[in-house]
C-alpha positions as a printed NumPy array, in Angstrom:
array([[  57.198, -101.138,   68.039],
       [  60.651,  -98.967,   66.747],
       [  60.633,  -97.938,   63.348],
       [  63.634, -101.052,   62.474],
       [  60.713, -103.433,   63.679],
       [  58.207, -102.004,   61.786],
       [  60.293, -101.71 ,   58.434],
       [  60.935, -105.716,   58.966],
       [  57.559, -106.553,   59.801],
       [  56.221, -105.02 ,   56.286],
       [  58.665, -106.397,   54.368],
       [  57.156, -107.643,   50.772],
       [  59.551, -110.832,   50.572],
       [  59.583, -113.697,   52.323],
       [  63.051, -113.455,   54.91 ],
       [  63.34 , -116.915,   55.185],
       [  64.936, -118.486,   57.715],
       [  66.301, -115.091,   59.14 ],
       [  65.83 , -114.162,   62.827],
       [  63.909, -111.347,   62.799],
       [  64.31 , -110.216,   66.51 ],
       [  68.498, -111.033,   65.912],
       [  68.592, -108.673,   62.783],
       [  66.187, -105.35 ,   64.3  ],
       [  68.326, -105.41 ,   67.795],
       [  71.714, -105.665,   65.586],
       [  70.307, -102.958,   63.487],
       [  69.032, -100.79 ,   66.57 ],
       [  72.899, -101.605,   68.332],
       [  74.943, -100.506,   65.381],
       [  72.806,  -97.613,   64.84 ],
       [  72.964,  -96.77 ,   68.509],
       [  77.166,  -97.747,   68.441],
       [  77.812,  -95.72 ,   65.447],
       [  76.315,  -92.487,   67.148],
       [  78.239,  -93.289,   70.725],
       [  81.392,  -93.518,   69.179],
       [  81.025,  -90.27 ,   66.502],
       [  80.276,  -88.307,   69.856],
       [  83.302,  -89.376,   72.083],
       [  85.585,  -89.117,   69.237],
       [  84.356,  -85.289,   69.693],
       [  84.502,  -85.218,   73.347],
       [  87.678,  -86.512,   72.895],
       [  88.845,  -83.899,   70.939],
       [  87.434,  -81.556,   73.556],
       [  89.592,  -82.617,   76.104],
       [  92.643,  -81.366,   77.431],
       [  94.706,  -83.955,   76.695],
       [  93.633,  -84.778,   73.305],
       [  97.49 ,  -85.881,   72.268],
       [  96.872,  -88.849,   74.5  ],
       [  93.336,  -89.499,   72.914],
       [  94.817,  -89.975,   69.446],
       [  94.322,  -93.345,   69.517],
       [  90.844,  -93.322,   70.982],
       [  89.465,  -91.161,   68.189],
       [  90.721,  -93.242,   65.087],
       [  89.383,  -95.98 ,   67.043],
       [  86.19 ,  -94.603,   67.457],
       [  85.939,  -93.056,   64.064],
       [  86.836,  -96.411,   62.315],
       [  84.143,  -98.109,   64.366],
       [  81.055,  -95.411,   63.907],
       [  81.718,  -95.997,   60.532],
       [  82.206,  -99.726,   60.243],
       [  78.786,  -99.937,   62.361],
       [  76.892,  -97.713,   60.249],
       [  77.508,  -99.757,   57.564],
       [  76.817, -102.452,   58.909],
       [  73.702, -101.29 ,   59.955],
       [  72.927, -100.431,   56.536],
       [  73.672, -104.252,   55.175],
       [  71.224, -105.698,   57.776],
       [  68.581, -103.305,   56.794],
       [  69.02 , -104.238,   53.221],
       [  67.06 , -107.956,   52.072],
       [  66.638, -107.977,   48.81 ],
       [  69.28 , -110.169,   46.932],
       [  70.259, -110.84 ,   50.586],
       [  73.946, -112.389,   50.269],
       [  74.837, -114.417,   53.621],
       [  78.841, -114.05 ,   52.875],
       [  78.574, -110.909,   53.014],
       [  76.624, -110.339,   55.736],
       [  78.711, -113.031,   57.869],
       [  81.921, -110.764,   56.556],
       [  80.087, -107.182,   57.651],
       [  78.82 , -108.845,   60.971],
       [  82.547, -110.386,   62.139],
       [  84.264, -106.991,   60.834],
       [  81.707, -105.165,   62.992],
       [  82.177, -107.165,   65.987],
       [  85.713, -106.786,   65.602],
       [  85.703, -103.127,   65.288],
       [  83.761, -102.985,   68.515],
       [  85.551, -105.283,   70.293],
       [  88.478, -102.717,   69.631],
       [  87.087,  -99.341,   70.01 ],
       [  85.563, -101.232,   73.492],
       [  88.71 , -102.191,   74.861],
       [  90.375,  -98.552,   73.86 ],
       [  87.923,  -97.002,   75.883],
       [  87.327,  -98.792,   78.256],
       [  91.135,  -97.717,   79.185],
       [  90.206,  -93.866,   79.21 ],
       [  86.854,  -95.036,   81.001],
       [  87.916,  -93.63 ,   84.781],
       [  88.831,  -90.19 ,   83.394],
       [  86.512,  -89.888,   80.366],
       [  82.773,  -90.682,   80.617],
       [  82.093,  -90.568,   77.545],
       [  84.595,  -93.187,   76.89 ],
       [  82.675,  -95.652,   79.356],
       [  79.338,  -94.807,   77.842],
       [  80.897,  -95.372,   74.14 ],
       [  82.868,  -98.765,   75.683],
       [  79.626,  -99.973,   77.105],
       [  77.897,  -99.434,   73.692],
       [  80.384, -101.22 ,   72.054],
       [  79.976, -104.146,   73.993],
       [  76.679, -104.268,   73.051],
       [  76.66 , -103.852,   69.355],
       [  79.81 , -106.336,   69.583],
       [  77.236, -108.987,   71.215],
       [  74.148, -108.732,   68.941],
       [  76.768, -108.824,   66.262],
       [  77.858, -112.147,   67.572],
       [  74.317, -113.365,   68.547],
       [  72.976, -112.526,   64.959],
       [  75.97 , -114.666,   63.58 ],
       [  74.994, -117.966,   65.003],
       [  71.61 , -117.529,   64.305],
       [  72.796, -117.302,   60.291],
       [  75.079, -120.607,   61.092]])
């Protein structure tokens, strides 16, 4: 059991209709998103070419922070506001969905820019997931 599962398991408040399983993996994906694309915004920086990474880094920056965030909504219940949350969750798909297509251009020269696409994709998809669970 991770540490997001266990935090949501002990909860003191009823979560209502909220889909447990949904919110810890969109938790555990932004989390895990957030850190992929803070460390190939450095690699990127590391390259050579860095001038033609410009674009890759904002990307990536705007989308470690939009998914940290967003992991921080989700991880927050109490006087739980669903427009919100439906607001954080399309902005975070979004974000990814962005930052996942930049990369995935760079992807056959950069690594780290497959690994971070590939991450994207996946915090862009529990994002989406989580959002027709709330309806």
């Amino acid at each position: 059991m991770t540490t997001t599962q266990e935090m949501l398991r002990t909860y003191p408040a009823d979560l209502g209709k909220v889909d447990g399983e949904a919110v810890v993996k969109c938790i555990q994906a932004c989390f895990e998103c957030a850190q992929a694309c803070t460390a190939c915004a450095d690699a990127c920086l590391s390259e050579a070419g860095v001038a033609e990474l410009v674009k890759c880094i904002r990307t990536n920056l705007d989308c470690a922070d939009i998914c940290a965030t967003t992991g921080r909504v989700l991880s927050r219940h109490t006087g739980y506001d669903a427009n919100l949350t439906r607001a954080v969750l399309e902005a975070c798909a979004a974000a990814c969905k962005s930052c996942g297509d930049e990369c995935n251009q760079h992807a056959g020269m950069h690594e780290h820019c497959r690994i971070c696409a590939e991450a994207c994709r996946r915090c862009e998809q529990a994002c989406r997931e989580l959002l027709d669970t709330l309806g």
